[in-house]
PQR file of N, CA, C, O and H, with PARSE charges and radii, in Angstrom:
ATOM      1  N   UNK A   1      30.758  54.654 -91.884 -0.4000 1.5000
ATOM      2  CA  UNK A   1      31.232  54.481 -90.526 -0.0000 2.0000
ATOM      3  C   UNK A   1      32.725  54.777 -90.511  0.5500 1.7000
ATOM      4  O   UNK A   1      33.614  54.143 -91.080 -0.5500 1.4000
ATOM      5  N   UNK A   2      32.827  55.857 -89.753 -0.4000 1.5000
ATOM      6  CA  UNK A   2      34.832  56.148 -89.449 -0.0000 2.0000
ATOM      7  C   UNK A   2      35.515  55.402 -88.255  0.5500 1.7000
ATOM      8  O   UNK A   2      35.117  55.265 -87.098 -0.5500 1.4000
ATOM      9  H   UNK A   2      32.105  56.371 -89.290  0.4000 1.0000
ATOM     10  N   UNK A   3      36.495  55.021 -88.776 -0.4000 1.5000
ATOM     11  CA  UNK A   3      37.132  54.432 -87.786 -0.0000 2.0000
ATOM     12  C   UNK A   3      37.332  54.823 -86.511  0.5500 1.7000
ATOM     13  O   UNK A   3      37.743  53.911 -85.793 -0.5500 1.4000
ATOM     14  H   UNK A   3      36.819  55.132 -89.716  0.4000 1.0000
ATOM     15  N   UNK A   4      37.241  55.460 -86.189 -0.4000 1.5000
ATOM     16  CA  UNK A   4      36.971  56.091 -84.852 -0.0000 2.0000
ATOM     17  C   UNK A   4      35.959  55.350 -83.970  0.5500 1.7000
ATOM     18  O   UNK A   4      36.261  54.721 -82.956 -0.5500 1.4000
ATOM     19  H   UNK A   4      36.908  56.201 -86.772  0.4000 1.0000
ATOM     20  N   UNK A   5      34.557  55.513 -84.539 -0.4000 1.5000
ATOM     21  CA  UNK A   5      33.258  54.894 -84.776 -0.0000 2.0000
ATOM     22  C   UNK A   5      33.216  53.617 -84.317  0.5500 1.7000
ATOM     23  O   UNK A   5      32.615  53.117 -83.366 -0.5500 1.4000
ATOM     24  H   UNK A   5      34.312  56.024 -85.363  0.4000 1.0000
ATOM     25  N   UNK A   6      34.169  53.027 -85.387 -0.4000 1.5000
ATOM     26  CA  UNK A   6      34.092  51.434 -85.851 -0.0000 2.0000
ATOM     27  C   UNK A   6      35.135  50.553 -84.259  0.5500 1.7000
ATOM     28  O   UNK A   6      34.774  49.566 -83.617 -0.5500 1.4000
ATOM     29  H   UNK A   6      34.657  53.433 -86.160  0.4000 1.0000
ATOM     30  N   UNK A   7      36.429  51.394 -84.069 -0.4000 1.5000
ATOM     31  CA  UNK A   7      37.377  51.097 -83.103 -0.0000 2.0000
ATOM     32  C   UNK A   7      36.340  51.299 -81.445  0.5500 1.7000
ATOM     33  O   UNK A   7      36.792  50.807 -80.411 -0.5500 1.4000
ATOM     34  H   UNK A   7      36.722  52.195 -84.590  0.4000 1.0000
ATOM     35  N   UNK A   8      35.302  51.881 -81.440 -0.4000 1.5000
ATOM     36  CA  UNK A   8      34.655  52.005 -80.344 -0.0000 2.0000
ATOM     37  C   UNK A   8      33.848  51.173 -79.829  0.5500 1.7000
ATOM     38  O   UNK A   8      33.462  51.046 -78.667 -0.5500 1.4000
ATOM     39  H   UNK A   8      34.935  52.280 -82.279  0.4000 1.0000
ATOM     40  N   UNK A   9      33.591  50.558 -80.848 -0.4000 1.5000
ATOM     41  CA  UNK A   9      32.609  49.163 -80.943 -0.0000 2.0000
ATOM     42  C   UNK A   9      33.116  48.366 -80.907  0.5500 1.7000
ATOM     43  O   UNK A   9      32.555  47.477 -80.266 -0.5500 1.4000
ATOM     44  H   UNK A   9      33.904  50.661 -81.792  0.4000 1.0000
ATOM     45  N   UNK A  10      34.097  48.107 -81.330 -0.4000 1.5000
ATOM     46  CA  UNK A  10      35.331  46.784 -81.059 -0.0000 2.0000
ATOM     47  C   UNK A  10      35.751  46.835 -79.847  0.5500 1.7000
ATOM     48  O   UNK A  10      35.953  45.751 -79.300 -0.5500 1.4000
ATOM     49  H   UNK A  10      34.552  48.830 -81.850  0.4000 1.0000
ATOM     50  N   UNK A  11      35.981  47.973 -79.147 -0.4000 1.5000
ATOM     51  CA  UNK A  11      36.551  48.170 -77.882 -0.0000 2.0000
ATOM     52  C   UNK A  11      35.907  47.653 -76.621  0.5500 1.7000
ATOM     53  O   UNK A  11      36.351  47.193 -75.569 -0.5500 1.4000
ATOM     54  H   UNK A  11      35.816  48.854 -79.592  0.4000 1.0000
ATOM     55  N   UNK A  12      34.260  47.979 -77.275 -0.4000 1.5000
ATOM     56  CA  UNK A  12      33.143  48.014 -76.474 -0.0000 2.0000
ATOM     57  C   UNK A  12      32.667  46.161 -76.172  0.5500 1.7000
ATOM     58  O   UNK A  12      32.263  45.472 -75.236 -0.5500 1.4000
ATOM     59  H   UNK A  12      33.900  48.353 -78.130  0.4000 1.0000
ATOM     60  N   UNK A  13      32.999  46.007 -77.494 -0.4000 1.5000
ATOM     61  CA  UNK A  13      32.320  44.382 -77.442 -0.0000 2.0000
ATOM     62  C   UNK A  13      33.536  43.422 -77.157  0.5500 1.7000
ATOM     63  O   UNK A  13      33.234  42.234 -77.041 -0.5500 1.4000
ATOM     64  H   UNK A  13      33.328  46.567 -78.255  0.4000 1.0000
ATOM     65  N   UNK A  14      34.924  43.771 -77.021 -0.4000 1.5000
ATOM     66  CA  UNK A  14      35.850  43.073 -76.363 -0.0000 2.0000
ATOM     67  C   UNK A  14      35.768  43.218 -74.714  0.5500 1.7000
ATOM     68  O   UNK A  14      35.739  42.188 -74.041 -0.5500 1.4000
ATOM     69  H   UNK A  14      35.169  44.736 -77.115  0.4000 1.0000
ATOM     70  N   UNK A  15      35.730  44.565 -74.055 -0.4000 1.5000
ATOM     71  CA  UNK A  15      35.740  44.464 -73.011 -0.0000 2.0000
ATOM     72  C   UNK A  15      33.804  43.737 -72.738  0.5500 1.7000
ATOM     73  O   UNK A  15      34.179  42.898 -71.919 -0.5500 1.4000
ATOM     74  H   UNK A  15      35.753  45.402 -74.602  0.4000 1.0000
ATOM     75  N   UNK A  16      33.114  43.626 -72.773 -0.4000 1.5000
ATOM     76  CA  UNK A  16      31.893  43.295 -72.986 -0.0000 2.0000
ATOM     77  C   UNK A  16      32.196  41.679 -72.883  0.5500 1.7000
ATOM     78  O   UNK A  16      31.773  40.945 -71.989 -0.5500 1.4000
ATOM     79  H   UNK A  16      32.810  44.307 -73.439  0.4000 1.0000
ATOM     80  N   UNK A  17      32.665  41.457 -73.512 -0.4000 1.5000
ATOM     81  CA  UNK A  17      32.475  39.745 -73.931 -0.0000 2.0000
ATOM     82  C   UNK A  17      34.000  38.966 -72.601  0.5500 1.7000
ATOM     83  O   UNK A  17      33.887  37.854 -72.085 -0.5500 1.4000
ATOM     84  H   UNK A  17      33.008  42.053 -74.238  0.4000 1.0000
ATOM     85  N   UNK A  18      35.234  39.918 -72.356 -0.4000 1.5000
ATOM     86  CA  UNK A  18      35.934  39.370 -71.469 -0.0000 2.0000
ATOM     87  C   UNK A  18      35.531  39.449 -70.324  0.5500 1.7000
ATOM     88  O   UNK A  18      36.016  38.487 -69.729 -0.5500 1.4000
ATOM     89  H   UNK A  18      35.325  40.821 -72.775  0.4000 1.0000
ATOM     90  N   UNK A  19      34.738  40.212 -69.453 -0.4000 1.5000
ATOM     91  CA  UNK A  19      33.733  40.475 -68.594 -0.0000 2.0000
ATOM     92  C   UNK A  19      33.147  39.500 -68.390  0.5500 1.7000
ATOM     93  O   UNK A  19      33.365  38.834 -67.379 -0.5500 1.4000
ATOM     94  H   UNK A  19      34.344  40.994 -69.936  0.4000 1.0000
ATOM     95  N   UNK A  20      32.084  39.099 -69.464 -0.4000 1.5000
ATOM     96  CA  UNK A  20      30.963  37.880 -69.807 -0.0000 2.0000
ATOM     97  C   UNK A  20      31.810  36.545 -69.400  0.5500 1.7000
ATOM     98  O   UNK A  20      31.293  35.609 -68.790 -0.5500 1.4000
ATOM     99  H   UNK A  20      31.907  39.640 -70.286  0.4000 1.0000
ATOM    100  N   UNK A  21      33.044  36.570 -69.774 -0.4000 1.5000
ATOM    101  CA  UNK A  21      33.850  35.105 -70.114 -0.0000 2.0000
ATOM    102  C   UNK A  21      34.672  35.096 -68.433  0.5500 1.7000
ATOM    103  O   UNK A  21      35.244  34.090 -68.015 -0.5500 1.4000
ATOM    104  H   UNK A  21      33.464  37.330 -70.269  0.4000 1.0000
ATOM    105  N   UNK A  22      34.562  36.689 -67.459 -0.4000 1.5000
ATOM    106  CA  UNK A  22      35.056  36.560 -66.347 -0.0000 2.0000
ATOM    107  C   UNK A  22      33.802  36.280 -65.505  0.5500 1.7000
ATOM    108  O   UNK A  22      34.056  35.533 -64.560 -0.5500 1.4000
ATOM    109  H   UNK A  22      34.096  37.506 -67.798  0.4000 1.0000
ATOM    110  N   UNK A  23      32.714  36.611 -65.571 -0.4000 1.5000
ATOM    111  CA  UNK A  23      31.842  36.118 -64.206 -0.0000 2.0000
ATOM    112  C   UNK A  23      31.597  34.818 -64.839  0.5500 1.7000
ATOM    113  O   UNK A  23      31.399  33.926 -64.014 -0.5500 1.4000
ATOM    114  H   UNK A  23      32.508  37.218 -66.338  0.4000 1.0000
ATOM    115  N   UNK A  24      31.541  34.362 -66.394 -0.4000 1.5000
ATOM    116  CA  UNK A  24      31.450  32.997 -66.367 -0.0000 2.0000
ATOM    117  C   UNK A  24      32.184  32.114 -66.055  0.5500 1.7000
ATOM    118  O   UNK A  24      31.794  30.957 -65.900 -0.5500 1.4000
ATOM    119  H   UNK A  24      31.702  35.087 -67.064  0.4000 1.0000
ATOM    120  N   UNK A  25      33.093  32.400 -65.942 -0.4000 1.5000
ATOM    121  CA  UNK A  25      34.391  31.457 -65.266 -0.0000 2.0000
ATOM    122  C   UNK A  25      34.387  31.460 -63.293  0.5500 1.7000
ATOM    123  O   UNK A  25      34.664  30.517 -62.552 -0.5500 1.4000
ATOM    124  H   UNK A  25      33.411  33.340 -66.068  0.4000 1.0000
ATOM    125  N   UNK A  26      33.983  32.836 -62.930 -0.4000 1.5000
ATOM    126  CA  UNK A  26      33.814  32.328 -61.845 -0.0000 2.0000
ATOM    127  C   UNK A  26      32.617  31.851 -60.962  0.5500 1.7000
ATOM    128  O   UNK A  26      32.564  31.432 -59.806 -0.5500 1.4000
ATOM    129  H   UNK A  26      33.758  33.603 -63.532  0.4000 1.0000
ATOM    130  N   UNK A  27      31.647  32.074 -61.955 -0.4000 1.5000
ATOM    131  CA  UNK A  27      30.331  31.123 -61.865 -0.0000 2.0000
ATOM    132  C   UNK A  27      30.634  29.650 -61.586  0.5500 1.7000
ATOM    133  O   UNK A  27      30.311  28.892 -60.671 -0.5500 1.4000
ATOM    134  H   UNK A  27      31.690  32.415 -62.895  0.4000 1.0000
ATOM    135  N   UNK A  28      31.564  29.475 -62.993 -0.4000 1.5000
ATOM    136  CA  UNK A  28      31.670  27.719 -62.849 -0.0000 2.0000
ATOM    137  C   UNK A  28      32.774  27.209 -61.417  0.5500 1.7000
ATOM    138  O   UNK A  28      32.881  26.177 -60.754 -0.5500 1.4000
ATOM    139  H   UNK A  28      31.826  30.091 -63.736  0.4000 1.0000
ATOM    140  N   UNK A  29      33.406  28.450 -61.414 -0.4000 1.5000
ATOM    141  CA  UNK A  29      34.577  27.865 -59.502 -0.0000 2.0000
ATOM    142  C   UNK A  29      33.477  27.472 -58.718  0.5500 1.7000
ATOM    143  O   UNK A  29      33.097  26.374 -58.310 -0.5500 1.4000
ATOM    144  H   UNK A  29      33.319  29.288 -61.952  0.4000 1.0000
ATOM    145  N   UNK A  30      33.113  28.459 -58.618 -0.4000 1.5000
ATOM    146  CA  UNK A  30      32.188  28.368 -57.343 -0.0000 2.0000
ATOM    147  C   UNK A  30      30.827  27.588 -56.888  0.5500 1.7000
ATOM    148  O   UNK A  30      30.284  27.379 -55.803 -0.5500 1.4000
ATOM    149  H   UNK A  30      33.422  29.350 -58.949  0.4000 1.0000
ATOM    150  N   UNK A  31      30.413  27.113 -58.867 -0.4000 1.5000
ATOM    151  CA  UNK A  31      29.221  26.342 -58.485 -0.0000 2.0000
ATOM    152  C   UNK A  31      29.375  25.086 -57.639  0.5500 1.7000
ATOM    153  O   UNK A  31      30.291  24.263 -57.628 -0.5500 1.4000
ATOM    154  H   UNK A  31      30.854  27.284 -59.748  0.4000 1.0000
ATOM    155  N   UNK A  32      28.003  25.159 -56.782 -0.4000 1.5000
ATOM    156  CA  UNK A  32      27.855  23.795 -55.764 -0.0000 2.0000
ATOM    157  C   UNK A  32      28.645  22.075 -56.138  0.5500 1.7000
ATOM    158  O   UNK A  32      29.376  21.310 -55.509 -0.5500 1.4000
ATOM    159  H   UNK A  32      27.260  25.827 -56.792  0.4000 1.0000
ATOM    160  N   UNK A  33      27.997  22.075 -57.497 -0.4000 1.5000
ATOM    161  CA  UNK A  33      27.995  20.712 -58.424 -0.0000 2.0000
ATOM    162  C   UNK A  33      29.939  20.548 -58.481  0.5500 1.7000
ATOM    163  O   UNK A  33      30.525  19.655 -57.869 -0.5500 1.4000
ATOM    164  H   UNK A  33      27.404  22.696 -58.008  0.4000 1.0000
ATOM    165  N   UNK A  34      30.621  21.555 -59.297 -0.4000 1.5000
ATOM    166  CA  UNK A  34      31.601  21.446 -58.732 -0.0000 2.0000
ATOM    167  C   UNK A  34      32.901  21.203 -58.086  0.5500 1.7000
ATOM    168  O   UNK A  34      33.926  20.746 -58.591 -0.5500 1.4000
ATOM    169  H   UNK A  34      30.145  22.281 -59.795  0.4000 1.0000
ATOM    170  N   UNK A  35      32.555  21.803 -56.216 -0.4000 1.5000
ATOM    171  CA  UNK A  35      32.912  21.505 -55.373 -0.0000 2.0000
ATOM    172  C   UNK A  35      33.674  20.128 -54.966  0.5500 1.7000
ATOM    173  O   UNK A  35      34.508  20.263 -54.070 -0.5500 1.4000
ATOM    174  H   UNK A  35      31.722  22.174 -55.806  0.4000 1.0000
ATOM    175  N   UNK A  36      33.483  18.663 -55.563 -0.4000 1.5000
ATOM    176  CA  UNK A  36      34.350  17.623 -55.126 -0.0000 2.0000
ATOM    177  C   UNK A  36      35.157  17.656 -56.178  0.5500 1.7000
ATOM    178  O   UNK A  36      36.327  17.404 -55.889 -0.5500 1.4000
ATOM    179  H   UNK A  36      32.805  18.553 -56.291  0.4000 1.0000
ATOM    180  N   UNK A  37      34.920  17.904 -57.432 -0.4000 1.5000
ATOM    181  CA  UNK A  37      35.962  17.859 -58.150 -0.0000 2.0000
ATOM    182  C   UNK A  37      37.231  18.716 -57.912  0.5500 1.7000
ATOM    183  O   UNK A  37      38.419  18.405 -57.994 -0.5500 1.4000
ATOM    184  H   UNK A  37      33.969  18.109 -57.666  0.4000 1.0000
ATOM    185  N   UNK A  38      36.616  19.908 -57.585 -0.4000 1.5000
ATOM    186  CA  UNK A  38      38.042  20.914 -57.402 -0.0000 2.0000
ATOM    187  C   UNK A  38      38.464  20.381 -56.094  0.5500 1.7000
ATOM    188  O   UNK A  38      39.666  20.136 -56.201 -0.5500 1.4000
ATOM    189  H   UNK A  38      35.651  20.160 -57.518  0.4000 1.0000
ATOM    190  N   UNK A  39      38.103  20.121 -55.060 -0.4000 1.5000
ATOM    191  CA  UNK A  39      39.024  19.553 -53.613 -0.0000 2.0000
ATOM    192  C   UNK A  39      39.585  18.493 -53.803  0.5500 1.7000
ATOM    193  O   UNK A  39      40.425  18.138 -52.975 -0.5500 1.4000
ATOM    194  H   UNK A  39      37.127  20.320 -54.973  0.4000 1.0000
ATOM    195  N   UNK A  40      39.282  17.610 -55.013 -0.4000 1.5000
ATOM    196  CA  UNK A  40      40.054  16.634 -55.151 -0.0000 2.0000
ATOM    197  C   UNK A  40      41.475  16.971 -56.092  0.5500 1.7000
ATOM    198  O   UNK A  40      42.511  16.310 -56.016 -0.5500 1.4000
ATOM    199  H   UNK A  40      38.601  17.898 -55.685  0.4000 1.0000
ATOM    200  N   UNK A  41      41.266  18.129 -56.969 -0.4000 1.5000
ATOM    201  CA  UNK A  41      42.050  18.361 -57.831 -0.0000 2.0000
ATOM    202  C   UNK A  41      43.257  18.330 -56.658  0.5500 1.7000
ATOM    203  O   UNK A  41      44.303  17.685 -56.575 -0.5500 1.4000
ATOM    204  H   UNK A  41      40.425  18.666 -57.031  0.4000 1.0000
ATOM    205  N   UNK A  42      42.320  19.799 -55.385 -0.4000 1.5000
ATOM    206  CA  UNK A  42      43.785  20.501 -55.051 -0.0000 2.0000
ATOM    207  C   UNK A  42      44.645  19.851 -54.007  0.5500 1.7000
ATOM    208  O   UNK A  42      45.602  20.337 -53.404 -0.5500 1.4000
ATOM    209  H   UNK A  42      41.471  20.323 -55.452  0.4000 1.0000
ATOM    210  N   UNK A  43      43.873  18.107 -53.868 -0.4000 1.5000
ATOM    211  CA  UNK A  43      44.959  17.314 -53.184 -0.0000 2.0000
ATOM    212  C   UNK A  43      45.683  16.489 -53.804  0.5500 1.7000
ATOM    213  O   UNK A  43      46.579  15.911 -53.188 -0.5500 1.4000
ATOM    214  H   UNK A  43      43.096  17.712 -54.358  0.4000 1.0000
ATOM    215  N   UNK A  44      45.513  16.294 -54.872 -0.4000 1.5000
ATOM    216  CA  UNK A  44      46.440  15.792 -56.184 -0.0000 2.0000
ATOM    217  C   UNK A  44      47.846  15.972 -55.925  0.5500 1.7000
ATOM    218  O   UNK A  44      48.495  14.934 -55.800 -0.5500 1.4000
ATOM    219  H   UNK A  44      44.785  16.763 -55.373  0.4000 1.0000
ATOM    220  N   UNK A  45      48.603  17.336 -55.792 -0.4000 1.5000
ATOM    221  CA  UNK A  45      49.987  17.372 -55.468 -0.0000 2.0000
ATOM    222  C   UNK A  45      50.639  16.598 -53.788  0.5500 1.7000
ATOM    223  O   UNK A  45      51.779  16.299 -53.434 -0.5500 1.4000
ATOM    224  H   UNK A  45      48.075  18.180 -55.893  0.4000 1.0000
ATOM    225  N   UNK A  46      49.310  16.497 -53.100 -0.4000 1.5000
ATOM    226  CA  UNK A  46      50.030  15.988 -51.899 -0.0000 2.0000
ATOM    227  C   UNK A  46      49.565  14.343 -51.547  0.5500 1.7000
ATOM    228  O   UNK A  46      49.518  13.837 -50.426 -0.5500 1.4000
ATOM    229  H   UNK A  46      48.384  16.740 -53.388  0.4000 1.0000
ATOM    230  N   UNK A  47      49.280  13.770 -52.697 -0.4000 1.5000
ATOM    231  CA  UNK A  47      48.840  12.232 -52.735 -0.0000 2.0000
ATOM    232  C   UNK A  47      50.712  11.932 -52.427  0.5500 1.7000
ATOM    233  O   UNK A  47      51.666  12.709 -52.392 -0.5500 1.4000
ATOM    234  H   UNK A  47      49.318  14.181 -53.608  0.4000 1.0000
ATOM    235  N   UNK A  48      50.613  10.665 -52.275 -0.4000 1.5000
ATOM    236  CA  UNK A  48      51.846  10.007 -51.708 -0.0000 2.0000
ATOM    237  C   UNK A  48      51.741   8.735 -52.646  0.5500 1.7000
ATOM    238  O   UNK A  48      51.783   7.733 -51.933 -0.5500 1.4000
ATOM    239  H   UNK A  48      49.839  10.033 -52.303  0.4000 1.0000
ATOM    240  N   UNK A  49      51.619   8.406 -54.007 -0.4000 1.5000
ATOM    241  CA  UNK A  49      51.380   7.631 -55.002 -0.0000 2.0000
ATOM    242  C   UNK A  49      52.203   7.746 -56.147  0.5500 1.7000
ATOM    243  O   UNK A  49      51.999   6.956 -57.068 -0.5500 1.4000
ATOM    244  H   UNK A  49      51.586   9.220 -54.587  0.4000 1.0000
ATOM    245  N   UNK A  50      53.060   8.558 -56.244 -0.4000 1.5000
ATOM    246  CA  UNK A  50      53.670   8.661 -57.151 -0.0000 2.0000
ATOM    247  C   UNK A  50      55.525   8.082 -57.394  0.5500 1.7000
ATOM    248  O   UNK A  50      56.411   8.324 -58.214 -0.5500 1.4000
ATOM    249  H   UNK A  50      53.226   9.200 -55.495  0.4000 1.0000
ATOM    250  N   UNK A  51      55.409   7.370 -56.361 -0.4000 1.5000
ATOM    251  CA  UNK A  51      56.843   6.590 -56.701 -0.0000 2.0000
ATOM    252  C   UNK A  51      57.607   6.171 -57.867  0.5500 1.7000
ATOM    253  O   UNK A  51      56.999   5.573 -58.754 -0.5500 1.4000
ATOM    254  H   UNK A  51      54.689   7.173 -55.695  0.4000 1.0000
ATOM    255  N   UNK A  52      58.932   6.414 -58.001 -0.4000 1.5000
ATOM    256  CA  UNK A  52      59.171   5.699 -59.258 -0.0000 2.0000
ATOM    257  C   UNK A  52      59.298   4.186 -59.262  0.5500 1.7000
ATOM    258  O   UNK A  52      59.586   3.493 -58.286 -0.5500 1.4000
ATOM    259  H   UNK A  52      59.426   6.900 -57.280  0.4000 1.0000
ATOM    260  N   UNK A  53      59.038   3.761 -60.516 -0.4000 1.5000
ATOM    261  CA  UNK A  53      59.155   2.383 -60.689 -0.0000 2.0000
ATOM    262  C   UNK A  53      60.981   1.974 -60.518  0.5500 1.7000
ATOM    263  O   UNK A  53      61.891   2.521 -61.140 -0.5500 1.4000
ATOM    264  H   UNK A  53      58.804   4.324 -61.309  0.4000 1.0000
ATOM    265  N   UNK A  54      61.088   1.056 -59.665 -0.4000 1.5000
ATOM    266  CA  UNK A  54      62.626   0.619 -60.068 -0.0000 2.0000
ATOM    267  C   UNK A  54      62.694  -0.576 -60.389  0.5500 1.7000
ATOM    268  O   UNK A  54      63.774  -1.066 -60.719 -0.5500 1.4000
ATOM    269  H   UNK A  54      60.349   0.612 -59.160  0.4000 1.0000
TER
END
């Protein structure tokens, strides 16, 4: 096997597998189940709880 060969298959199964690891990631945004966790995340910065102690 020449490197040529060998670099094509590496090429092939990196873009292949970051692909795989991108609709799986936005599989998991979007699944139903979810949904309360991330709306709760994205009100996290505007809670009004974070006072300092004096």
């Amino acid at each position: 096997m020449s490197y040529d060969v060998f670099a094509h298959f590496v090429k092939m199964g990196g873009t292949v597998f970051f692909t795989g690891f991108f609709v799986l990631t936005i599989i998991y945004a979007l699944w139903p189940k979810n949904k309360a966790r991330f709306e709760r995340a994205a009100q996290l910065p505007l809670l009004d709880d974070d006072h300092p102690e004096v």
